[in-house]
One Martini backbone bead per residue (centre of mass of N, CA, C, O) as a GRO file, in nm:
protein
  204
    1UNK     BB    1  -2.366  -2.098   1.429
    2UNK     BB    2  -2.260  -1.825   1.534
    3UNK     BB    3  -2.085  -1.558   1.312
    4UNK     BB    4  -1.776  -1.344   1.303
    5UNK     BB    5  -1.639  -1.092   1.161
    6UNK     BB    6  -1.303  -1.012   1.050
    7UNK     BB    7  -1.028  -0.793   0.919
    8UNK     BB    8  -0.739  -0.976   0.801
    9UNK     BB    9  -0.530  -0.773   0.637
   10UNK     BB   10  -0.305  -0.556   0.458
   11UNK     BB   11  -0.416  -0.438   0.202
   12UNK     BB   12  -0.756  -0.317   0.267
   13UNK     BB   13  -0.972  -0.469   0.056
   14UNK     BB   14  -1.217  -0.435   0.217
   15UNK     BB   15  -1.509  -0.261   0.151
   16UNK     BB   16  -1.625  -0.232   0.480
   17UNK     BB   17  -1.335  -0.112   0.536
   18UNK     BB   18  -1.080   0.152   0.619
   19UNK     BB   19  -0.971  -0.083   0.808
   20UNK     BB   20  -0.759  -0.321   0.864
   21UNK     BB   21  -0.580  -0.608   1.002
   22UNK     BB   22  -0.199  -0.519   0.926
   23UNK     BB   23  -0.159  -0.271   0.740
   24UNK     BB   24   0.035  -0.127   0.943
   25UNK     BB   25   0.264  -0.318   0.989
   26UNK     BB   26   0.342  -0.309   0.662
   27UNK     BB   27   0.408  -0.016   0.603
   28UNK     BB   28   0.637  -0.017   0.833
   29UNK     BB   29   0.807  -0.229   0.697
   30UNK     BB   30   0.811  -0.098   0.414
   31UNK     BB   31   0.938   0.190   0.483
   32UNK     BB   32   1.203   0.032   0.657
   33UNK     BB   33   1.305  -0.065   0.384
   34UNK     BB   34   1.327   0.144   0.185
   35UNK     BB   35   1.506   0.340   0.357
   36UNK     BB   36   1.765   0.153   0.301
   37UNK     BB   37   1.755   0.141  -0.021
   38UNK     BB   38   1.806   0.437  -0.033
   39UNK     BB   39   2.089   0.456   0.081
   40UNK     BB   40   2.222   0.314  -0.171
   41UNK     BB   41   2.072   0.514  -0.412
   42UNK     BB   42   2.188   0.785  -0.321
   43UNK     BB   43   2.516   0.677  -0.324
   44UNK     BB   44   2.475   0.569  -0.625
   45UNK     BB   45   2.276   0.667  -0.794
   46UNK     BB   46   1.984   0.557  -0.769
   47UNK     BB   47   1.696   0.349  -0.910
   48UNK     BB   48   1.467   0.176  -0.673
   49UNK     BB   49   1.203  -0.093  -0.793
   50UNK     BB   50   0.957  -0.147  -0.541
   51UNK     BB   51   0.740  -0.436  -0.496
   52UNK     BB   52   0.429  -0.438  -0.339
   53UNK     BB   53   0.169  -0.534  -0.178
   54UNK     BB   54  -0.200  -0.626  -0.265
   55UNK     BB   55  -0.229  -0.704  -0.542
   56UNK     BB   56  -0.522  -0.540  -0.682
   57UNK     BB   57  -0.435  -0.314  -0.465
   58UNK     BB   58  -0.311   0.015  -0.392
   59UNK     BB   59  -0.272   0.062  -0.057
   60UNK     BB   60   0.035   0.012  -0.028
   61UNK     BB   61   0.158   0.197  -0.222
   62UNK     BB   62   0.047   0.451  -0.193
   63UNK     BB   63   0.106   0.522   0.109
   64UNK     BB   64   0.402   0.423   0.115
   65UNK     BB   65   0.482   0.635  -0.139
   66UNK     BB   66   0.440   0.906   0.030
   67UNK     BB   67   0.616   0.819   0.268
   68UNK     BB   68   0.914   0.783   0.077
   69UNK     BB   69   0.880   0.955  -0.152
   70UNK     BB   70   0.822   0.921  -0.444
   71UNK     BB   71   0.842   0.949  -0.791
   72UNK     BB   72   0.658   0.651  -0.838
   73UNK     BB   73   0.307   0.519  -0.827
   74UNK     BB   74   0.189   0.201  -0.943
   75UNK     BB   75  -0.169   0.111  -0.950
   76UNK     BB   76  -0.428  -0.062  -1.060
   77UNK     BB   77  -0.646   0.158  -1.071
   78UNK     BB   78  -0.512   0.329  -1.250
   79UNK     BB   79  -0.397   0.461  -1.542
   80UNK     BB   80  -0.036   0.415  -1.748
   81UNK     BB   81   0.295   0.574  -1.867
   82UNK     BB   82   0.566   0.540  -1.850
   83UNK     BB   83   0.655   0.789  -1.994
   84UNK     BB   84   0.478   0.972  -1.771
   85UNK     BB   85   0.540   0.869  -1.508
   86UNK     BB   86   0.825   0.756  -1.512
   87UNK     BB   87   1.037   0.911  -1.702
   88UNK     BB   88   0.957   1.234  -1.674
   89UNK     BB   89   0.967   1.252  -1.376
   90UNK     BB   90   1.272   1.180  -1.364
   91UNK     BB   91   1.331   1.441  -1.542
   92UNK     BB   92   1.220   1.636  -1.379
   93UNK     BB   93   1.394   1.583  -1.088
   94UNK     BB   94   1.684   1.615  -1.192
   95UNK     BB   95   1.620   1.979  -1.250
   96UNK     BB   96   1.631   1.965  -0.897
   97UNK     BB   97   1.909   1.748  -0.821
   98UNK     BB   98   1.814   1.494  -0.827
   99UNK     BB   99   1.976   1.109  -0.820
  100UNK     BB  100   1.754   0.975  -0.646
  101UNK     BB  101   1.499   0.713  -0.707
  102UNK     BB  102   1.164   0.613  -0.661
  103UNK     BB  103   0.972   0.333  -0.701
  104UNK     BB  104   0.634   0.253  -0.696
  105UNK     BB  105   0.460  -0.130  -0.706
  106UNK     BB  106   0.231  -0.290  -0.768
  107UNK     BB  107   0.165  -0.633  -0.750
  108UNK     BB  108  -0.061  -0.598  -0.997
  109UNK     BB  109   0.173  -0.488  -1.216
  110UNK     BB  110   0.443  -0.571  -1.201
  111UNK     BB  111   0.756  -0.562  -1.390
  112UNK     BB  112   1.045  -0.440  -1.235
  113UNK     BB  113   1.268  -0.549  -1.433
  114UNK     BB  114   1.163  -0.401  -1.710
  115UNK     BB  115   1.147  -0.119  -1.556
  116UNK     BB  116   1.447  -0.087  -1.522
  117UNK     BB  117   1.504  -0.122  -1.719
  118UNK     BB  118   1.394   0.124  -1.890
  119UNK     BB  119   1.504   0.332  -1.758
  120UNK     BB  120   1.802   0.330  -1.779
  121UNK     BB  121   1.796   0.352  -2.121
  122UNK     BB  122   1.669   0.645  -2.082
  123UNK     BB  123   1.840   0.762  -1.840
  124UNK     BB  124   2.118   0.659  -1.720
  125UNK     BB  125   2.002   0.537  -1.468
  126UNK     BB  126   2.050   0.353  -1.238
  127UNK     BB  127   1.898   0.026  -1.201
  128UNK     BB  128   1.657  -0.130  -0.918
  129UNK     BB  129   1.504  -0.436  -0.859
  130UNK     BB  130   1.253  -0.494  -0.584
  131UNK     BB  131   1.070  -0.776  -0.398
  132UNK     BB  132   0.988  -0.787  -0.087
  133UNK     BB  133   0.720  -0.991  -0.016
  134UNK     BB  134   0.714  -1.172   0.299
  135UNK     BB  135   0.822  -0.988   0.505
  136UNK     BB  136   0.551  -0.792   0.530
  137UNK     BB  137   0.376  -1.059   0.672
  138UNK     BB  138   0.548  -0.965   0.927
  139UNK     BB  139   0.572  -0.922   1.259
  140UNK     BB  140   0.541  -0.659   1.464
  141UNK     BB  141   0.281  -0.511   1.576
  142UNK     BB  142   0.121  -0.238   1.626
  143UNK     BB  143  -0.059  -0.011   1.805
  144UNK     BB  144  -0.251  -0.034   1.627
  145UNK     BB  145  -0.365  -0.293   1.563
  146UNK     BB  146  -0.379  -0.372   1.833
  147UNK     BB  147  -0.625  -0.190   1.912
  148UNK     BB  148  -0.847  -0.273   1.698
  149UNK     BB  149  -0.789  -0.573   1.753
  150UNK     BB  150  -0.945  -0.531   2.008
  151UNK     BB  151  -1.199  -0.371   1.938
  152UNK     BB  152  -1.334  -0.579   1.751
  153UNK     BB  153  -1.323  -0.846   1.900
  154UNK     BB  154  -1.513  -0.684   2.136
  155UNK     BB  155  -1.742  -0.663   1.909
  156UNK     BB  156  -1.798  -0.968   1.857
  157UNK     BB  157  -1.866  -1.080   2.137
  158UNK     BB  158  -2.132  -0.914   2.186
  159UNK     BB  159  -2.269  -1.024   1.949
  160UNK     BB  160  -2.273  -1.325   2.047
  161UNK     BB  161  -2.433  -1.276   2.317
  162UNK     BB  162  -2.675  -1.194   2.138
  163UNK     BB  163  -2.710  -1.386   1.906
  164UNK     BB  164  -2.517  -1.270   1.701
  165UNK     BB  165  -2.500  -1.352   1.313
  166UNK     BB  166  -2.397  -1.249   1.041
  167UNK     BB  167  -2.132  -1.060   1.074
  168UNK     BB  168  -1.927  -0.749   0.997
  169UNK     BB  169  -1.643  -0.640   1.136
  170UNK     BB  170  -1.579  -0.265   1.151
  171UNK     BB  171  -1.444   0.014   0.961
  172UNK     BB  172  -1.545   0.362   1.030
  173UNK     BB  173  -1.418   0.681   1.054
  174UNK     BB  174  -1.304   0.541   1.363
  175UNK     BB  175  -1.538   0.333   1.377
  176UNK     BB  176  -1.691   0.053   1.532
  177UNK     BB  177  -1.877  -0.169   1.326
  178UNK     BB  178  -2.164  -0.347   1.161
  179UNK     BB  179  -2.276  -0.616   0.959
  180UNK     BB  180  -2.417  -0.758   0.738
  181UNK     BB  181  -2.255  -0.994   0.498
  182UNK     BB  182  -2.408  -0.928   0.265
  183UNK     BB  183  -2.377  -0.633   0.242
  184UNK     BB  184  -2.060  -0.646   0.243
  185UNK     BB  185  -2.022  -0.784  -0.033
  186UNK     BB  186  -2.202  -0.545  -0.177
  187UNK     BB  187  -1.964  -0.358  -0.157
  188UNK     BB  188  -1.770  -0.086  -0.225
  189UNK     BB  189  -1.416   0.030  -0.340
  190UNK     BB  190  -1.183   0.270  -0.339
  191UNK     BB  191  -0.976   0.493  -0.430
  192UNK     BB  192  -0.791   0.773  -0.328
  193UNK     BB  193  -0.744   1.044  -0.590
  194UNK     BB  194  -0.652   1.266  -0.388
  195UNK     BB  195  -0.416   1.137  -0.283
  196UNK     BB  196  -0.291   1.065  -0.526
  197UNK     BB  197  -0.224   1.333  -0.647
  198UNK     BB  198  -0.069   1.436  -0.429
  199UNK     BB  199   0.158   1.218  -0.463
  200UNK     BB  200   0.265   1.380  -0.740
  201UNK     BB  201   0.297   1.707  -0.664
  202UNK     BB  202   0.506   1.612  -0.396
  203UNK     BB  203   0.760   1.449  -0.566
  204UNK     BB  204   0.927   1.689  -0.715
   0.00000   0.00000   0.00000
């Protein structure tokens, strides 16, 4: 029976793809969440340590933590020291007058009651962790979704109809193609450094 891939993640980490489906929907989902908690660090002047998922992918946290101007964005790609990546920049954020700051950590880092207790101790900015958890991984699917989701769908079934299977539609460039299954396993994928380097340019 001829057989034809989608690929249907949050993390984004399908290593043939630039794009999965249901991706943007958990960013505007984690987005709309930390907005939120913003608002609260704000007016109480507080640090909030907000663990997002990915896995071992930090492709949700580095995003999201753009998106939402994070002062520290910690994903397993990098390697990090907590003292020079976040300790330091909330002390040298805090000498252009910001009080409070958010840290995006990706669930691949975990560790964010402990890292929360830390930022604390060291800066005495009272600091709180929150766990985002499952509730990324529903809701109401965003407009790209619905549409990538349905350029797929529409190419797999073109797919099937030539009598083609072993096969895996993507995204790439902003096109839908399609791999060998084989090949695409064998497929790697990084994280964008300079996307990386971006976000913390521009966040303190």
């Amino acid at each position: 029976m001829p057989c034809v891939g989608i690929p249907g993640t949050i993390d984004n980490d399908i290593a043939c793809c630039d794009y999965t489906i249901g991706y943007d929907t958990c960013l505007n989902t984690i987005m709309e969440m930390v907005d939120r908690i913003r608002d609260t660090a704000e007016s109480h002047d507080r640090c909030s340590v907000i663990e997002v998922m990915g896995r071992s992918a930090g492709y949700l946290a580095l995003n999201a933590g753009i998106a939402v101007g994070a002062t520290a964005i910690l994903i397993p790609e990098v390697s990090f020291n907590i003292e020079e990546h976040v300790i330091e920049r909330i002390r040298r954020t805090q000498k252009t007058g910001k009080r409070h700051f958010i840290i995006i950590v990706a669930e691949g880092i975990g560790g964010v009651e402990e890292l929360a207790t830390r930022i604390q101790a060291q800066t005495e900015v009272e600091t709180r962790a929150t766990v985002l958890g499952h509730v990324q991984r529903g809701g109401s699917p965003t407009v790209r979704d619905r549409v990538v989701a349905s350029q797929m769908g529409y190419k797999a079934v073109q797919l099937l109809m030539k009598g083609m299977g072993n096969r895996v539609v993507a995204m790439q460039k902003d096109e839908i193609v399609d791999f060998d299954i084989y090949q695409a396993l064998n497929m790697s994928k990084c994280i964008d450094m300079d996307l990386y380097k971006m976000a913390h340019e521009i966040s303190i």
